[in-house]
Structure formats: structure tokens, C-alpha cells
N, CA, C and O atoms as CSV, one atom per row, in Angstrom:
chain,resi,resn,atom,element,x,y,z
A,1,UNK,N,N,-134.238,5.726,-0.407
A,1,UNK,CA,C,-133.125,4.840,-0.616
A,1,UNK,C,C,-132.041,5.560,-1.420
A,1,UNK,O,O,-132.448,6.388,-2.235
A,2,UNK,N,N,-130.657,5.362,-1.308
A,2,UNK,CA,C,-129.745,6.011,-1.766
A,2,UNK,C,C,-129.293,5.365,-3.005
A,2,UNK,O,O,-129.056,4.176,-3.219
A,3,UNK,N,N,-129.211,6.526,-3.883
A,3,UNK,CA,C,-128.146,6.074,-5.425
A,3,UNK,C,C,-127.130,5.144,-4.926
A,3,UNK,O,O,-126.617,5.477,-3.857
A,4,UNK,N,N,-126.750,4.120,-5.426
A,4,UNK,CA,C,-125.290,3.312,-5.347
A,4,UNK,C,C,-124.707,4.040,-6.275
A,4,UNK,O,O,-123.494,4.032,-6.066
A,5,UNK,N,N,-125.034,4.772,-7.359
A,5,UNK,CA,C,-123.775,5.475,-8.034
A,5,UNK,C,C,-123.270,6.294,-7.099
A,5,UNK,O,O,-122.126,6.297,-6.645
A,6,UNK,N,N,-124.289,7.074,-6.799
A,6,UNK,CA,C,-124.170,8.677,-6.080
A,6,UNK,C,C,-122.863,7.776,-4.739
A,6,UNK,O,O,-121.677,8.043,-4.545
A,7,UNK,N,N,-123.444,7.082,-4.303
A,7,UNK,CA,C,-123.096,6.695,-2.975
A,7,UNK,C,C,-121.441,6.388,-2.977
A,7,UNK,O,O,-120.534,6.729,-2.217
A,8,UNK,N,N,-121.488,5.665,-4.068
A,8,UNK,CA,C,-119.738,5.187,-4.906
A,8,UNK,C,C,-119.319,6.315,-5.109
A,8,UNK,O,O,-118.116,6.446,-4.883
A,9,UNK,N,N,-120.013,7.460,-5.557
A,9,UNK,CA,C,-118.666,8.199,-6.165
A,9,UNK,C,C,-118.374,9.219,-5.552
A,9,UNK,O,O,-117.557,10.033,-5.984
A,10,UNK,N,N,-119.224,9.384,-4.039
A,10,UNK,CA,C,-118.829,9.752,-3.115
A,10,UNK,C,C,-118.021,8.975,-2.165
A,10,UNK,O,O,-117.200,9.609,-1.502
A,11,UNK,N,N,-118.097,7.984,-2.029
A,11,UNK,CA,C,-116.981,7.344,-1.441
A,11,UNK,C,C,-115.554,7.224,-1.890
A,11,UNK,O,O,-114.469,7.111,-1.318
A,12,UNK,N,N,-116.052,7.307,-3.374
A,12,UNK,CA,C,-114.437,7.593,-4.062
A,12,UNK,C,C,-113.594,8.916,-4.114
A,12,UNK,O,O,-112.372,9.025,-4.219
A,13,UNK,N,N,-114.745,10.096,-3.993
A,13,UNK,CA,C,-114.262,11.088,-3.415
A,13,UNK,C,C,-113.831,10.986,-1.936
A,13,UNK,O,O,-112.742,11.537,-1.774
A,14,UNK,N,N,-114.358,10.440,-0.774
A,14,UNK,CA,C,-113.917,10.716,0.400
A,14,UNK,C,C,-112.992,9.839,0.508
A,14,UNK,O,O,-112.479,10.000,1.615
A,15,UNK,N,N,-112.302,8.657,-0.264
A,15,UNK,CA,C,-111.232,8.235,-0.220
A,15,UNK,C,C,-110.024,8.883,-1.180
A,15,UNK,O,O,-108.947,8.290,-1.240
A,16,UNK,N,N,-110.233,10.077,-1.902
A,16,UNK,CA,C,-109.309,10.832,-2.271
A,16,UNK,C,C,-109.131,11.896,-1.790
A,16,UNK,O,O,-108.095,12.515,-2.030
A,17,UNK,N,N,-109.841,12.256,-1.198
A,17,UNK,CA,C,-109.953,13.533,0.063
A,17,UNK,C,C,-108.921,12.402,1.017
A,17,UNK,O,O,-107.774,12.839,0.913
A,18,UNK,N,N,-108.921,11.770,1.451
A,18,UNK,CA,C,-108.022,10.923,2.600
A,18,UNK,C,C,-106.463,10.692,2.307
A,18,UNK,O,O,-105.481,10.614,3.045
A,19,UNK,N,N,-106.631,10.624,1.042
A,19,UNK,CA,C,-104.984,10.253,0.427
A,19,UNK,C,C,-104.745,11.557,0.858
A,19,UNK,O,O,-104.112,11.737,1.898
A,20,UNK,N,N,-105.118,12.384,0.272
A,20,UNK,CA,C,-104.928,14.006,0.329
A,20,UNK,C,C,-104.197,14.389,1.921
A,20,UNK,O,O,-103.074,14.802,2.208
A,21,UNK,N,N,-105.455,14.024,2.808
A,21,UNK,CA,C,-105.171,14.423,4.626
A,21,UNK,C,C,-103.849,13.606,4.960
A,21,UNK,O,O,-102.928,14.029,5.659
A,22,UNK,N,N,-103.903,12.550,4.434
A,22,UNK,CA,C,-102.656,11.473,5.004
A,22,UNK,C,C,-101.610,12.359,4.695
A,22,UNK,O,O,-100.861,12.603,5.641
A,23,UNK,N,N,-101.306,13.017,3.406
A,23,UNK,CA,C,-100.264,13.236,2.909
A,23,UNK,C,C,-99.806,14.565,3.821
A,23,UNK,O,O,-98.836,14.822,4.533
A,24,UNK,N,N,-100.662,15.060,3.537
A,24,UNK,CA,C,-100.405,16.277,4.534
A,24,UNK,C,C,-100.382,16.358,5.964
A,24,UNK,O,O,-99.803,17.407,6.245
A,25,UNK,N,N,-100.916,15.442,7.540
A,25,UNK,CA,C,-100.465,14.851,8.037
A,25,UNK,C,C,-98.475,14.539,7.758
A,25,UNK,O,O,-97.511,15.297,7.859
A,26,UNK,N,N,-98.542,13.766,7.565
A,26,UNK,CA,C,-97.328,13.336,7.014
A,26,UNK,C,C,-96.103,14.709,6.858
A,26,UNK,O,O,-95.106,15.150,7.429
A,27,UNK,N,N,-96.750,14.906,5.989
A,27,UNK,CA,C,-95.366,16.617,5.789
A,27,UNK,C,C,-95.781,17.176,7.067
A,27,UNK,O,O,-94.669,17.474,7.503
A,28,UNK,N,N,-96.514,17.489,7.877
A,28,UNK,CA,C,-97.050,18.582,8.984
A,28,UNK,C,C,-95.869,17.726,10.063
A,28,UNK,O,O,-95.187,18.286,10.921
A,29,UNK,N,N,-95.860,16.283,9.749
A,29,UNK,CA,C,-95.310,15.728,10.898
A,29,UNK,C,C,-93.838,15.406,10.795
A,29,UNK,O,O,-93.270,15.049,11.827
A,30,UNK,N,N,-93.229,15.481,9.791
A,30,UNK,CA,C,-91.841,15.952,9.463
A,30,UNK,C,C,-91.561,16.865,9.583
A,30,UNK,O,O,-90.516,16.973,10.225
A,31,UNK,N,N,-92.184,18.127,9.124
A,31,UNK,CA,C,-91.763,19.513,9.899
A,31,UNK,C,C,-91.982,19.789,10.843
A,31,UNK,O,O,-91.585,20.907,11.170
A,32,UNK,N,N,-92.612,19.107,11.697
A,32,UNK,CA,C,-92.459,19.716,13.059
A,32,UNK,C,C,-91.405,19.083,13.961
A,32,UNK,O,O,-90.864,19.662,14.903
A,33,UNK,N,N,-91.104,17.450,13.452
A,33,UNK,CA,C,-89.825,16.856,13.515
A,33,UNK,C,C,-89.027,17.998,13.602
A,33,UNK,O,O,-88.664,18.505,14.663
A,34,UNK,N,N,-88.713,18.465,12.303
A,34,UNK,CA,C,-87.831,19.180,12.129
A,34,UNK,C,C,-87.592,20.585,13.233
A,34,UNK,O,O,-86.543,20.790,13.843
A,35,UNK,N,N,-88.296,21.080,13.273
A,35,UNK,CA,C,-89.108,22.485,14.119
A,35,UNK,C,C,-88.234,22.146,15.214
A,35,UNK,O,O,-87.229,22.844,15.353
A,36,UNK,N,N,-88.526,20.812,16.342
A,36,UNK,CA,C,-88.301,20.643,17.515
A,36,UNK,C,C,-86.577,20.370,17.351
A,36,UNK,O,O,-85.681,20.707,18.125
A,37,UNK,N,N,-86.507,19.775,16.294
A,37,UNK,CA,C,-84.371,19.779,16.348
A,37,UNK,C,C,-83.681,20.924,16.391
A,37,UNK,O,O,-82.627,21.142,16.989
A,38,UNK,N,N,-84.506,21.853,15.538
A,38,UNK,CA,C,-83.987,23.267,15.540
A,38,UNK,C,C,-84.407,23.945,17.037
A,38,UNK,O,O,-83.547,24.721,17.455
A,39,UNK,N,N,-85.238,23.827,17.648
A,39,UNK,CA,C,-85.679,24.157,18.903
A,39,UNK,C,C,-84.542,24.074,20.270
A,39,UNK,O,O,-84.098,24.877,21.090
A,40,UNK,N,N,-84.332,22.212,19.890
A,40,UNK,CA,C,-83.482,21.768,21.027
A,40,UNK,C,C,-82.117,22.356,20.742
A,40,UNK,O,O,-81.523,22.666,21.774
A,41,UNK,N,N,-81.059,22.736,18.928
A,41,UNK,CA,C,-80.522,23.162,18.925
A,41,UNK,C,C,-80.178,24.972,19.471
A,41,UNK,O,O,-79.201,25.358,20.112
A,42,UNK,N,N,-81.236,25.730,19.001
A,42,UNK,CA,C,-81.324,26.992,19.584
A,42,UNK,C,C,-81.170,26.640,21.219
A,42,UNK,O,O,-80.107,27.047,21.687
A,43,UNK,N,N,-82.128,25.893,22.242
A,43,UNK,CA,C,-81.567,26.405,23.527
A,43,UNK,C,C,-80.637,25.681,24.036
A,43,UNK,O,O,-80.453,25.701,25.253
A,44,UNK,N,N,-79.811,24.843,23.134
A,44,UNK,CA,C,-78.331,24.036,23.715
A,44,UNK,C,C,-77.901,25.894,23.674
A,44,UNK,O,O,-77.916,26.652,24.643
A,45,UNK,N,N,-77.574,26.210,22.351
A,45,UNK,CA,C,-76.848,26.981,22.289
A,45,UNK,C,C,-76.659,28.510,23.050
A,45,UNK,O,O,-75.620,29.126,23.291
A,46,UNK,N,N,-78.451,28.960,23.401
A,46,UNK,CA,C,-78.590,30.297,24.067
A,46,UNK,C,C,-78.605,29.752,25.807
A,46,UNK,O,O,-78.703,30.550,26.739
A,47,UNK,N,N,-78.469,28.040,26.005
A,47,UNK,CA,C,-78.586,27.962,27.543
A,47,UNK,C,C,-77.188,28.502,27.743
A,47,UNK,O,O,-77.104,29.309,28.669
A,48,UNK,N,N,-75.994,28.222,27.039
A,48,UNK,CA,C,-74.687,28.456,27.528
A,48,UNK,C,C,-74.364,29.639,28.082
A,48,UNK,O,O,-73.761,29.939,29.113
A,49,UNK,N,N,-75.058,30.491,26.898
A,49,UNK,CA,C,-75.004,32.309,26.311
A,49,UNK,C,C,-75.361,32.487,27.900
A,49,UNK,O,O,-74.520,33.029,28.617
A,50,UNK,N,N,-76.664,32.015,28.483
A,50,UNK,CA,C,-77.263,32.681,29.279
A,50,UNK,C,C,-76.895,32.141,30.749
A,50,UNK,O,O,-77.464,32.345,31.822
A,51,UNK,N,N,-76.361,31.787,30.604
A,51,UNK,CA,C,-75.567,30.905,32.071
A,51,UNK,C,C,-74.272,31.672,32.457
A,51,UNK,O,O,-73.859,31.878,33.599
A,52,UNK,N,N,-73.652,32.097,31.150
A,52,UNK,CA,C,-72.847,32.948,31.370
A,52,UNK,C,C,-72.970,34.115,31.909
A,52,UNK,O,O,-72.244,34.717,32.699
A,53,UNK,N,N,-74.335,34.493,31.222
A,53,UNK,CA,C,-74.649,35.759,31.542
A,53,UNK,C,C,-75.412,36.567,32.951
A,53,UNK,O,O,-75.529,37.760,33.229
A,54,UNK,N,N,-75.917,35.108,33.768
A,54,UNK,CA,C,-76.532,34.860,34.617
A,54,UNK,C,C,-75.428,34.712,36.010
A,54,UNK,O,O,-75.853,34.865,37.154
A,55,UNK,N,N,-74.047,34.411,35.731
A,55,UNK,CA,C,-73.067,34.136,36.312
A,55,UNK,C,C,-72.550,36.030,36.561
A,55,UNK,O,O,-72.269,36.537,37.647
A,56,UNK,N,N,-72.556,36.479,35.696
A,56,UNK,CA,C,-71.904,37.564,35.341
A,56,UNK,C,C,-72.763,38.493,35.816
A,56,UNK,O,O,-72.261,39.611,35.927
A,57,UNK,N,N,-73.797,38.400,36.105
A,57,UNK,CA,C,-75.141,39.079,36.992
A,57,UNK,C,C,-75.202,38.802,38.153
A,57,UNK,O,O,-75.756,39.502,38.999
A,58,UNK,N,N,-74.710,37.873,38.331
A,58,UNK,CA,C,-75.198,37.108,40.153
A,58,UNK,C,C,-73.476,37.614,40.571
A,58,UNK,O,O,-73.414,37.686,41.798
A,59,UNK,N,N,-72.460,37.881,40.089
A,59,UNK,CA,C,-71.212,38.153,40.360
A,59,UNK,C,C,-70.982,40.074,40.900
A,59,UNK,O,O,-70.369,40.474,41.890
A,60,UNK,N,N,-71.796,41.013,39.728
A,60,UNK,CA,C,-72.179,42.110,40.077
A,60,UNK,C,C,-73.015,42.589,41.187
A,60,UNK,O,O,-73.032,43.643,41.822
A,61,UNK,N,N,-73.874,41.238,41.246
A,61,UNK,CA,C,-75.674,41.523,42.100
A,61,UNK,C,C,-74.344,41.544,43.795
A,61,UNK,O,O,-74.154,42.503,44.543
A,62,UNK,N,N,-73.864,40.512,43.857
A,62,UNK,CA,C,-72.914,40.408,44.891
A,62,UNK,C,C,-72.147,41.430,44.957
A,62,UNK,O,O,-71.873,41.863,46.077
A,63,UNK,N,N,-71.683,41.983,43.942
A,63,UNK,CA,C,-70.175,43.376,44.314
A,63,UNK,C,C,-71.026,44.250,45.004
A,63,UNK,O,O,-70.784,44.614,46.154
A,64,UNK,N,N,-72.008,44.605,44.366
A,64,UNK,CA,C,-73.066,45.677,44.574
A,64,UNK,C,C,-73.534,45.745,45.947
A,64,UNK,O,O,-73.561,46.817,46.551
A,65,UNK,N,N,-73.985,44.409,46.582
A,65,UNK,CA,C,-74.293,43.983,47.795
A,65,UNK,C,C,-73.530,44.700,49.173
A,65,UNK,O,O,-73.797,45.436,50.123
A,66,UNK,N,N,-71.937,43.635,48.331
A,66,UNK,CA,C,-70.837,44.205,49.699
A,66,UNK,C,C,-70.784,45.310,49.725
A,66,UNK,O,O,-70.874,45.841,50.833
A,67,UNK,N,N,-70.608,46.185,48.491
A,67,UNK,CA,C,-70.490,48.204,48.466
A,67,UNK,C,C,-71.713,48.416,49.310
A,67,UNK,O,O,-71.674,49.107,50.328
A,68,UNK,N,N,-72.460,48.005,49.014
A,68,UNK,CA,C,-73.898,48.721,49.937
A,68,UNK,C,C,-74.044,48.425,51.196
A,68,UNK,O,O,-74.658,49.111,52.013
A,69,UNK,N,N,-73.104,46.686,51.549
A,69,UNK,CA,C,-73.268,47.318,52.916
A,69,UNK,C,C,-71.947,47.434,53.647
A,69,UNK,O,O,-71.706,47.295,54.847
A,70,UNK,N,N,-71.052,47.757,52.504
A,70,UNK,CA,C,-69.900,48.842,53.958
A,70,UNK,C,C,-70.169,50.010,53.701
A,70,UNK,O,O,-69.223,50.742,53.992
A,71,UNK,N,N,-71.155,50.618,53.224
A,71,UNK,CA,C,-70.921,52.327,53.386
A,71,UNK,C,C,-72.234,52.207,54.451
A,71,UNK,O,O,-72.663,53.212,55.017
């Protein structure tokens, strides 16, 4: 049969071990909030970069094309 002290003051530990997880939970889940705003901001900003740059490639890939086939 089990101590009721023992048993209590392990339960009072595993309910301060829990405050503990919640809390941290909690911050893990605001920063990653955060993480994904900075995320969606970075590829607003490098989709433009690279659209441009993708334009400016597919514009050469074509010059290149016609030279190659009139000679």
C-alpha cells in the first residue's frame, strides 16, 4: 500500500513539473508564432527578388535560343 505522504508530495511535485511544461509550451508557441511571420515576411520579399530574376533568365534562355538557331 502506498504512503499518502509520499503519494501527495509527489503529486505536488508532478503538478509543479506541469506549471513548469505549460509555461514553456506557451513561450515555444509564441516563438514559433513569431518564426512563421518572419518566414512569410522573408518569402513576400525574396518571391519578388526571384521572379525578377526568373524573368531575366527565361528572357536570356530565349535570346540564346534564337542565336542558336539562326546560325
Amino acid at each position: 500500500m502506498a504512503d499518502k505522504k509520499q503519494v501527495k508530495t509527489m503529486e505536488l511535485a508532478i503538478a509543479e513539473k506541469r506549471k513548469g511544461y505549460d509555461a514553456a509550451t506557451e513561450t515555444a508557441s509564441k516563438i514559433e508564432s513569431k518564426v512563421q511571420k518572419v518566414h512569410s515576411q522573408i518569402m513576400e520579399l525574396t518571391e519578388g527578388k526571384m521572379s525578377k530574376a526568373r524573368e531575366k533568365l527565361d528572357a536570356v534562355t530565349s535570346q540564346i535560343s534564337k542565336v542558336s538557331t539562326q546560325h
